[in-house]
C-alpha positions as CSV (number, residue, x, y, z in Angstrom):
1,X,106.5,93.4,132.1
2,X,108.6,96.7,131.8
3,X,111.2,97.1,129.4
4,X,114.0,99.3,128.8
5,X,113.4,101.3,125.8
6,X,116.1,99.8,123.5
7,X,114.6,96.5,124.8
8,X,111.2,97.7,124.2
9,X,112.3,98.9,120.8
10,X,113.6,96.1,119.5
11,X,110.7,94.0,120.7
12,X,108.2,96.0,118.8
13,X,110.3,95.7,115.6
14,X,110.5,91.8,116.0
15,X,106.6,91.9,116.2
16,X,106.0,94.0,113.4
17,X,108.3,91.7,111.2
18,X,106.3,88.7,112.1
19,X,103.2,90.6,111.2
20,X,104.8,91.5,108.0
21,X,105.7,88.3,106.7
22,X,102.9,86.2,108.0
23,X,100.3,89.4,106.4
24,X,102.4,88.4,103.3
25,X,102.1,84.6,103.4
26,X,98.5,84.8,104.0
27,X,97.9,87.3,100.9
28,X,99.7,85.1,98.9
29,X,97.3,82.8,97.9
30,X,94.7,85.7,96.9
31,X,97.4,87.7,95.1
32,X,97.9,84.9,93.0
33,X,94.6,84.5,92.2
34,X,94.1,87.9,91.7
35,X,96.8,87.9,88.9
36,X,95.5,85.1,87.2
37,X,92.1,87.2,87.1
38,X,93.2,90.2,86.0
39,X,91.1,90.0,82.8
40,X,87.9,89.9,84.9
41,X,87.0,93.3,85.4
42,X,84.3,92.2,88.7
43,X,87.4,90.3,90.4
44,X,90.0,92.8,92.0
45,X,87.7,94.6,94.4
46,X,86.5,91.6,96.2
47,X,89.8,90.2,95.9
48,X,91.3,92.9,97.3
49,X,88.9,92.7,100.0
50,X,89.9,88.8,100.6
51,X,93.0,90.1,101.3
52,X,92.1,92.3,103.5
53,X,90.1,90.2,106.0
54,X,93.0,87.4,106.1
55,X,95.5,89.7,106.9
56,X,93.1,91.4,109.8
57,X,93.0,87.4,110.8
58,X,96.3,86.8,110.8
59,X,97.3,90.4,112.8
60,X,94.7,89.7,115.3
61,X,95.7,86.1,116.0
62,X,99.4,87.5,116.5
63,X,98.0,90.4,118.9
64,X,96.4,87.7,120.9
65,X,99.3,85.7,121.0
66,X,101.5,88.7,122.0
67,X,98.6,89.6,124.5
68,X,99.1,86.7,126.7
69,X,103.5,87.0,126.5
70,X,103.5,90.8,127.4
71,X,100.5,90.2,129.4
72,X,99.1,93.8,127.5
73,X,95.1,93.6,128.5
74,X,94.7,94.2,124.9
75,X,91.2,92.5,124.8
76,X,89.6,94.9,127.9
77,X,87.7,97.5,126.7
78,X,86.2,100.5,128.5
79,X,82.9,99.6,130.0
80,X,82.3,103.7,130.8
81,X,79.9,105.0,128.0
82,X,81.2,107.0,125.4
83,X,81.6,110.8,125.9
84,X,79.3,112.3,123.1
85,X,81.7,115.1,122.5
86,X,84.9,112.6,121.7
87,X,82.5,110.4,119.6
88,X,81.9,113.9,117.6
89,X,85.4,114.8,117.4
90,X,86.4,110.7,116.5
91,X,83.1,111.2,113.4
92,X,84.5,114.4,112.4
93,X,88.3,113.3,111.8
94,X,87.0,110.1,109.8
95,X,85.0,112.3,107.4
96,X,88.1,115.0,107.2
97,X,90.3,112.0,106.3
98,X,88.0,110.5,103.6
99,X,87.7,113.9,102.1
100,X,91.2,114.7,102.1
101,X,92.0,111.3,100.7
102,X,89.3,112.1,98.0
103,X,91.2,115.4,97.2
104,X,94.7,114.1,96.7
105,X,92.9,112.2,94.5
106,X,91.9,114.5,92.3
107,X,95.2,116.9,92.0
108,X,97.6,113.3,91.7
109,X,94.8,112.1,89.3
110,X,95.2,108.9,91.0
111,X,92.9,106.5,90.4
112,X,90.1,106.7,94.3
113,X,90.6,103.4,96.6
114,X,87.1,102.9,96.7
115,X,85.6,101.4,93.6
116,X,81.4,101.9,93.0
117,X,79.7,98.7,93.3
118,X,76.3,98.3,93.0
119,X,76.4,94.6,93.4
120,X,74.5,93.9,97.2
121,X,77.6,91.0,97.7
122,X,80.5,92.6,97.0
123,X,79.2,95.9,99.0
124,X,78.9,94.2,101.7
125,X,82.8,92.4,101.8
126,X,83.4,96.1,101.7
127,X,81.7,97.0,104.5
128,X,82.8,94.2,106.4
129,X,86.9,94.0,105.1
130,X,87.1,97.4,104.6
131,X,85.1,99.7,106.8
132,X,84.8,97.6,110.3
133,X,87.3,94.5,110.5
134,X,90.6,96.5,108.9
135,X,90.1,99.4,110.8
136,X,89.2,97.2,114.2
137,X,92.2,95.8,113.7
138,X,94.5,98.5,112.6
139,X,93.5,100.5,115.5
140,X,94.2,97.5,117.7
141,X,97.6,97.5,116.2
142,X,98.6,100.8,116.0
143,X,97.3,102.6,119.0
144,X,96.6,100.2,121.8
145,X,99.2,97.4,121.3
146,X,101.9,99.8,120.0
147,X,100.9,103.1,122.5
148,X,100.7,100.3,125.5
149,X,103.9,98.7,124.6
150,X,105.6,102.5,124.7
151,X,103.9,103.7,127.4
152,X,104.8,100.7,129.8
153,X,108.7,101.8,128.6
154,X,107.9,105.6,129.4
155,X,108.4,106.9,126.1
156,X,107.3,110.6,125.9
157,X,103.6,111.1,124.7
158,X,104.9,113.2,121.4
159,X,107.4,110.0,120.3
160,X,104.9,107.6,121.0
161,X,102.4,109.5,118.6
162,X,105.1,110.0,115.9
163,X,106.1,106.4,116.0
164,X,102.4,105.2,115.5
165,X,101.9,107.5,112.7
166,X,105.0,106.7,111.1
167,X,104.6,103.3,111.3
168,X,100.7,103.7,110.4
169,X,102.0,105.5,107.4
170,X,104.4,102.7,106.4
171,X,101.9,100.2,106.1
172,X,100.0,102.0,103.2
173,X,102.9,102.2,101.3
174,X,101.9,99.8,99.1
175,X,98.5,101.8,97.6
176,X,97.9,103.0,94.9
177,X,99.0,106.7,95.6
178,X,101.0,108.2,98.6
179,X,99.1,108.0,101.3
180,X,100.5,111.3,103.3
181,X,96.6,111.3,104.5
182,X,97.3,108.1,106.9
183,X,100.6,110.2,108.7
184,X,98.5,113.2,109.1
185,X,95.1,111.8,110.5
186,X,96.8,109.5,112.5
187,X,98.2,112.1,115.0
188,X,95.1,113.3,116.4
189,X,93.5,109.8,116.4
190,X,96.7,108.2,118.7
191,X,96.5,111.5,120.5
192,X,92.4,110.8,121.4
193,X,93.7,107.0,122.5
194,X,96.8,108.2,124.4
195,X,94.2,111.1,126.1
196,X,91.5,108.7,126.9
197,X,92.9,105.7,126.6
198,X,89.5,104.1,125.0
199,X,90.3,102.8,121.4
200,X,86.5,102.9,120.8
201,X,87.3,106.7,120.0
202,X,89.9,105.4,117.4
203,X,87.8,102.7,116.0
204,X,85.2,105.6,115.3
205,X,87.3,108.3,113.4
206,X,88.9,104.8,111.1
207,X,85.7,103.0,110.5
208,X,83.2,106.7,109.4
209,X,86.6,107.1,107.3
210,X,86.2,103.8,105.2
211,X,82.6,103.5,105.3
212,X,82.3,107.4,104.2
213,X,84.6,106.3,101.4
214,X,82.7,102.9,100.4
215,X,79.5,104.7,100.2
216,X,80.8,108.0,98.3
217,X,81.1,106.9,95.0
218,X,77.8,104.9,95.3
219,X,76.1,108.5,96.2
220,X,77.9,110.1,93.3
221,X,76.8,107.8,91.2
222,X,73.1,108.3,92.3
């Protein structure tokens, strides 16, 4: 389907309420709990990871459902194998992006978004909610739905990239800290999807970002 770019416009924003309020209805039920645990100090990180993995359920259900209306081919991957340069290039901008989230950190003295656990249960939640399904689906999100959706409107390369990172930007508003890191890193990573057009690359740089963020504290500690 090709759409005019107002068209196309207002289409995306309809989506992205949806996404919005449904991430907010299913959060709901875990936000509640988490307030009525707020006195136990072991509850808000796996909460927060709960939270996490039903709002990556709901988002993907909704890019699914979109899928099949705007008929996107969101769900075809590249079955080419991964140029070992990119895949360098995708592993260096997640560990630049965990590092420079660590170092605003430490001039805003804000408190870092990855808690040490030594706990073998919670780590794993973690790993799973934080540093492979939220990215996964992030990256589906915010580079190949949204960069198709422009693209098939011909929207120049440089708004489509300030449009994801805006938008990429927006939806970690509500961290603990400004996260100017998520505008920044997310220029070159929409920039490797809109160059290659393999969200693999994406997936990369977002997932060695969390991961390298989940396991820093734990190596800190050691």
């Amino acid at each position: 389907m090709n759409y005019s770019k107002i068209r196309c416009a207002g289409r995306i924003a309809i989506f992205l309420v949806v996404c919005l309020v449904g991430s907010v209805l299913v959060s709901a039920p875990f936000l509640s709990l988490l307030l009525n645990n707020d006195a136990d100090a072991t509850a808000p990180q796996p909460m927060t990871d709960y939270i996490a993995m039903a709002c990556s359920a709901f988002l993907l259900v909704a890019l699914a459902v979109d899928n099949k209306i705007e008929k996107l081919d969101l769900w075809t991957f590249e079955r080419s194998r991964l140029q070992m340069k990119v895949v360098f290039i995708s592993v260096l901008l997640g560990l630049l992006w965990q590092l420079s989230i660590y170092l605003i950190c430490q001039f805003s003295k804000a408190d870092y978004p990855h808690p040490a656990t030594t706990e073998l249960s919670p780590l794993l939640i973690s790993v799973v909610a934080t540093g492979l399904l939220g990215p996964f689906t992030e990256e589906m999100l915010f580079r190949k739905w949204l960069v198709s959706m422009m693209e098939r409107s011909r929207f120049k390369p440089i708004v489509i990239i300030l449009c994801s990172s805006v938008l990429f930007f927006c939806a970690h508003l509500g961290d603990s800290f400004l996260r100017v890191d998520t505008f920044i890193f997310a220029i070159p990573i929409c920039y490797l999807f809109i160059r290659y057009h393999d969200v693999r690359y994406c997936f990369i740089a977002h997932a060695v970002c969390n991961l390298t963020g989940i396991a820093f504290p734990l190596l800190v500690q050691w």
